[in-house]
C-alpha positions in Angstrom: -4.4 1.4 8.5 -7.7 1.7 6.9 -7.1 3.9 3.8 -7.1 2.0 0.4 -3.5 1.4 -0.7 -2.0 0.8 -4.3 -0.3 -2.5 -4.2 2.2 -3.8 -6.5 3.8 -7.5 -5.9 7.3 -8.9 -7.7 7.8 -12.3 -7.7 9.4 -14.8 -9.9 7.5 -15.5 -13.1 8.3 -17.9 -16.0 7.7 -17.5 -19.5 4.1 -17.6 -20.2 3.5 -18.5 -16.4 0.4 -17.4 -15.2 0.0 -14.6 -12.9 -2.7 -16.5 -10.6 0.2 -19.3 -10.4 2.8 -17.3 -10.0 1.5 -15.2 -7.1 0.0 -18.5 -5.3 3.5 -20.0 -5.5 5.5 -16.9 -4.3 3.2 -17.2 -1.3 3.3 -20.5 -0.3 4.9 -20.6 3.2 8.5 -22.8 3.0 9.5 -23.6 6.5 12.9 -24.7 5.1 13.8 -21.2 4.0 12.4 -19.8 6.9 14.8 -21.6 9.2 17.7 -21.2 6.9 20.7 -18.9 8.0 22.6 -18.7 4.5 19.1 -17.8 3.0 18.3 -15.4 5.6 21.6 -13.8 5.6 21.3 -13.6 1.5 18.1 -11.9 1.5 19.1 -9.1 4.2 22.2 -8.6 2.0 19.7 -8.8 -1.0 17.8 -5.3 0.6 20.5 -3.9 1.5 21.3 -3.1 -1.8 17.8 -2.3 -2.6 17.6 0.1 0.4 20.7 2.0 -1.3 18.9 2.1 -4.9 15.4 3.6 -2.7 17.3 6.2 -1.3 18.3 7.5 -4.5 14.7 7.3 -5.3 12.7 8.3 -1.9 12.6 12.2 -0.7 12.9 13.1 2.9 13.4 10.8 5.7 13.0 6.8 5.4 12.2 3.9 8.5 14.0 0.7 7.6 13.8 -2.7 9.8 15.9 -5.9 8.6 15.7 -9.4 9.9 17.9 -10.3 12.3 17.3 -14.3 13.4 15.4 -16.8 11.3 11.6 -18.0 11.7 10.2 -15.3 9.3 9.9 -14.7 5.8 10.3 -11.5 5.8 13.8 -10.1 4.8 13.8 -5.8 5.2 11.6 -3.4 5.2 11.5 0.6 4.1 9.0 3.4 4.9 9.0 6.6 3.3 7.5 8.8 6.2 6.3 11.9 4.6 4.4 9.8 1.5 4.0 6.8 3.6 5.9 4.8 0.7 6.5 0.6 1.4 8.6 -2.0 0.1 9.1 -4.6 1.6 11.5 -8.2 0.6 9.9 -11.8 1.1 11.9 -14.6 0.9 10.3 -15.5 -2.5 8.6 -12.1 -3.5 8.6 -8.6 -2.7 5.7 -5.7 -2.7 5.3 -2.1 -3.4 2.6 -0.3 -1.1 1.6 3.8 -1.4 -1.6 4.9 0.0 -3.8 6.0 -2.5 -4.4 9.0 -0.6 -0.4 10.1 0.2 0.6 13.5 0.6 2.6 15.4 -2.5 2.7 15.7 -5.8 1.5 12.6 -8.1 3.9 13.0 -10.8 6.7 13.3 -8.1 4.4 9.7 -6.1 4.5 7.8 -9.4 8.2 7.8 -10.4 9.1 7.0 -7.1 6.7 4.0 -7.3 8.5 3.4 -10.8 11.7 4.0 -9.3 10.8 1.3 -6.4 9.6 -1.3 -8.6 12.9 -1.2 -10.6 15.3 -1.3 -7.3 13.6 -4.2 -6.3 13.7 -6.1 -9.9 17.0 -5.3 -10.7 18.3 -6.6 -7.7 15.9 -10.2 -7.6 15.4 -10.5 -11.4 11.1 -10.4 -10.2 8.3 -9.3 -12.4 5.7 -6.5 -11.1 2.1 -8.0 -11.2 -0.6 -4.5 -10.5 -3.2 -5.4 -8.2 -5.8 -2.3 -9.5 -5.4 -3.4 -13.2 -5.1 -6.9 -12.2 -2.2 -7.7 -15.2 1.7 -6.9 -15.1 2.7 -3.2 -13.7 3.5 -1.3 -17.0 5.3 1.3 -15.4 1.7 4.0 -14.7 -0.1 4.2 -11.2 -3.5 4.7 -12.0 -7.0 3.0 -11.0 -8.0 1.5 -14.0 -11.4 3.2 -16.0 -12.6 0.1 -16.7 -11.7 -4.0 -16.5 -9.5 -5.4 -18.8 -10.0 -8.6 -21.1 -7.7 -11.7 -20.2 -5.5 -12.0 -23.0 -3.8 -15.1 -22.0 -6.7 -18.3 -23.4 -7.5 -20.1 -20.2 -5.8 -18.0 -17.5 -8.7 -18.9 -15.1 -8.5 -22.0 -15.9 -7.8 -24.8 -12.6 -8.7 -21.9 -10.7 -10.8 -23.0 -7.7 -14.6 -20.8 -7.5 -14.3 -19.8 -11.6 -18.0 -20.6 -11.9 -18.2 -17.0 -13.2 -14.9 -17.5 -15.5 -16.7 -17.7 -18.4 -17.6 -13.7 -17.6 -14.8 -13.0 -15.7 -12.0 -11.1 -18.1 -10.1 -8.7 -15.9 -12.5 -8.9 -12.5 -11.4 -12.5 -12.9 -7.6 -12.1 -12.4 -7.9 -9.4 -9.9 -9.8 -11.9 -7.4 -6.9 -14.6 -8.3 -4.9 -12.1 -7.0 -6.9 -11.0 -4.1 -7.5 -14.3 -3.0 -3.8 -14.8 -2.8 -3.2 -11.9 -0.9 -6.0 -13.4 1.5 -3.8 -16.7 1.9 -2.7 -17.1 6.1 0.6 -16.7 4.7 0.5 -13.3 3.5 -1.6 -12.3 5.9 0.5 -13.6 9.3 3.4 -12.2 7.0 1.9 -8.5 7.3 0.5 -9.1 10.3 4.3 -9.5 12.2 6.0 -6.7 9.9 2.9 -3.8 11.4 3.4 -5.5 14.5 7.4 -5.0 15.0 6.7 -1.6 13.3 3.9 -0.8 16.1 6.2 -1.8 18.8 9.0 0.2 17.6 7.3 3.5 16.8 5.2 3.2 20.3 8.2 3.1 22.1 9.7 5.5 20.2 6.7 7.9 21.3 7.2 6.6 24.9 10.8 7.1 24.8 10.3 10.9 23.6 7.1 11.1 26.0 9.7 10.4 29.1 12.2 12.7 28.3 9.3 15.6 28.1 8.3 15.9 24.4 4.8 16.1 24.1 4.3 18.3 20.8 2.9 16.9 17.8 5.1 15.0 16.4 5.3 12.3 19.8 1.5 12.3 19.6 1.3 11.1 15.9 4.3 8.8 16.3 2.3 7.3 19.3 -0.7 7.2 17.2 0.6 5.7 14.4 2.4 2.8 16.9 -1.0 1.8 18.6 -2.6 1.4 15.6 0.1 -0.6 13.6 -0.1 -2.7 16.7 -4.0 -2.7 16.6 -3.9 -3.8 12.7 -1.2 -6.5 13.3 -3.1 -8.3 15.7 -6.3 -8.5 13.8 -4.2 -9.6 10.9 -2.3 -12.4 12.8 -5.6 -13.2 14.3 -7.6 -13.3 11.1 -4.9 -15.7 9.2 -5.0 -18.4 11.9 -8.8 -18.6 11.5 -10.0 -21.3 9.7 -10.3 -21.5 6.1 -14.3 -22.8 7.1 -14.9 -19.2 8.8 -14.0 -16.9 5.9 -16.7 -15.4 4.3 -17.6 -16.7 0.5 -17.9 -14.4 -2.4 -20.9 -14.5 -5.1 
């Protein structure tokens, strides 16, 4: 839970749209969606098919988890266990997640990043935005060596805190996007998929702990369940604190 992570996010983008705008809007909670059954039922179908494109992609086993009644956002989800591989459907984006520090060979990592990104935007029609590079995902997973210049004129502009925009080329659109990921949304979101994920692999671990299993395997399955649980909570906890109590960046 506290290694660094490579993050991608698809959402929908219009032409010439903003990624700061784009990403703010794809994370804006919608209550109506939340509670809708057609829209529920269209985005499990919706990963469904993305789950069959990953598993041409993804080696070795995979941990999937679809909704099943409405009041979330939060459509499917897939875990590559050996690499630790994530993608998960929102009802208005989708994301990519590898640890940075995952097992196996990079070339073999990357294309099935590659490969993830494209399951998941030919089946929604979303763009890739790159968290690390802070621009659109051009198809290479790699920190970047140094910040890139905002292309787009005024891409920081009617962004809330851009006292620094008139520095701020690429640092500048990488905290746009960090400070979306930071929105209560996105964070309660990630918060309840670690915490279904926790409760299913703990019991899991119990369930295998019963029956007499206690070789290594049980023991990092339980491990891995207490602290998806652990991270859950603080997450749920942390986005219904108020916006007053976050700490401010210089």
């Amino acid at each position: 839970m506290g290694a660094m992570s490579y993050d991608i996010t698809l959402c929908p983008r219009r032409p010439g749209q903003d990624w700061e705008e784009a990403l703010a809007t794809a994370d804006a909670e919608d209550t109506a969606v939340e509670t809708d059954e057609q829209a529920l039922a269209a985005g499990v179908e919706t990963f469904r098919r993305i789950e069959a494109r990953l598993r041409e992609v993804v080696d070795g086993e995979v941990e999937t988890w679809v909704a099943e009644e409405t009041g979330g956002d939060v459509y499917g989800e897939l875990r590559a266990l050996d690499t630790g591989l994530q993608v998960e459907l929102f009802d208005r984006s989708a994301s990519v997640t590898v640890p940075e520090d995952a097992p196996g060979d990079a070339a073999t990592l990357d294309a099935q990043v590659r490969g993830a990104v494209e399951a998941v935007r030919q089946e929604t029609g979303y763009e890739a935005y790159d968290h690390h590079r802070g621009e659109t995902f051009d198809g290479t997973v790699a920190a970047p060596a140094a910040p890139a210049t905002v292309e787009t004129a005024g891409a920081s502009e009617g962004a809330e805190g851009a006292a620094a925009g008139a520095e701020a080329g690429g640092p500048g659109r990488r905290a746009a996007a960090d400070a979306a990921r930071r929105n209560p949304a996105s964070l309660r979101r990630r918060g309840w998929i670690y915490l279904v994920l926790g409760i299913v692999i703990t019991i899991l671990a119990i369930q295998r702990l019963g029956s007499g299993d206690t070789g290594a395997l049980t023991i990092i399955l339980l491990v891995i369940g207490v602290l998806d649980l652990l991270g859950g909570a603080l997450l749920v906890a942390v986005s219904q604190r108020p916006a007053a109590d976050e700490p401010t960046t210089d």
